[in-house]
N, C-alpha and C positions, 0 to 999 in steps of 0.2 A: 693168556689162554684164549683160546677162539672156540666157540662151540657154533656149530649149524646142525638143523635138521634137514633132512636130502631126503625126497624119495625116491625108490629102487625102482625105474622103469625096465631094467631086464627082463625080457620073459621068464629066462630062468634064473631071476634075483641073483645075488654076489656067489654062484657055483666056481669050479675048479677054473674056467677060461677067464671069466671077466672078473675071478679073485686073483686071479693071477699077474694081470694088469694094475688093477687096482695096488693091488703089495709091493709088486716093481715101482712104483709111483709113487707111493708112501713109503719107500726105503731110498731114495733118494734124497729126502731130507733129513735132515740131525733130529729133529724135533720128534716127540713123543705122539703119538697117532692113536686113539682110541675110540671104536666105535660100540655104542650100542643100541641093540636092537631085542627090545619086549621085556628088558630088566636083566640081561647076560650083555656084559662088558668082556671085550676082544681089541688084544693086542693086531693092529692092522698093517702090523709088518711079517706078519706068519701067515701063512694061508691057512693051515692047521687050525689057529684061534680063531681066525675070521670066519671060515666054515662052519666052526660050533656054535658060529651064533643065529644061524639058520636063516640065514636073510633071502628071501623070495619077493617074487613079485611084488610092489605095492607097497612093500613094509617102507616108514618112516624109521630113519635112522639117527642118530645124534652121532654126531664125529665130535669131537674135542682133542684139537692140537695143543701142542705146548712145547714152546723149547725157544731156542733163536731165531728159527726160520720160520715159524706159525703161519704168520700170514700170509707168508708165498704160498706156504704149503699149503693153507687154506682154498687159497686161490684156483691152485692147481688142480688140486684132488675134488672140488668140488664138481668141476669142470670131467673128470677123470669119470668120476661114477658116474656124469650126468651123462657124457659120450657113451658109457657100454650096452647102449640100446642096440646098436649094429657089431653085438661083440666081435666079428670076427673080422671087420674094418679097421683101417686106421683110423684111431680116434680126433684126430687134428690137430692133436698139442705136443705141446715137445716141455719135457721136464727136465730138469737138472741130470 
């Protein structure tokens, strides 16, 4: 299991565009993806779940992967959230 905490520099925190990214990019890997944020745990391969868990500006998140592929996907996705400051940019990375 991998656990980081990451903070959300989006202006407008993990909303519909750069949750949408974000879930494309955590569904790419086998491995199990879960973030949370202020004590509400979200499945972060649904946008639906990940939006319920309100993340905006600033908020410190805790991801914890788990599966076969974790630490790629650790890798990756960390890199993922950190890029969607210029959500509407290519973020620079290329995933599975």
């Amino acid at each position: 299991m991998q656990t980081a905490q990451i903070k959300v520099t989006n202006e407008n925190g993990l909303h519909t565009r750069p949750g949408t990214v974000f879930v494309k990019a955590c569904n790419a890997f086998s491995s199990t993806v879960t973030v949370e944020n202020k004590g509400h745990k979200a499945n972060a391969k649904s946008l639906m779940k990940l939006m319920s868990a309100g993340i905006i500006k600033n908020d410190v998140i805790t991801m914890t992967i788990e599966g076969a592929d974790e630490v790629a996907a650790m890798e990756i996705l960390k890199v993922v959230i950190e890029s969607l400051i210029g959500e509407g940019k290519n973020i620079g990375c290329h995933y599975p």
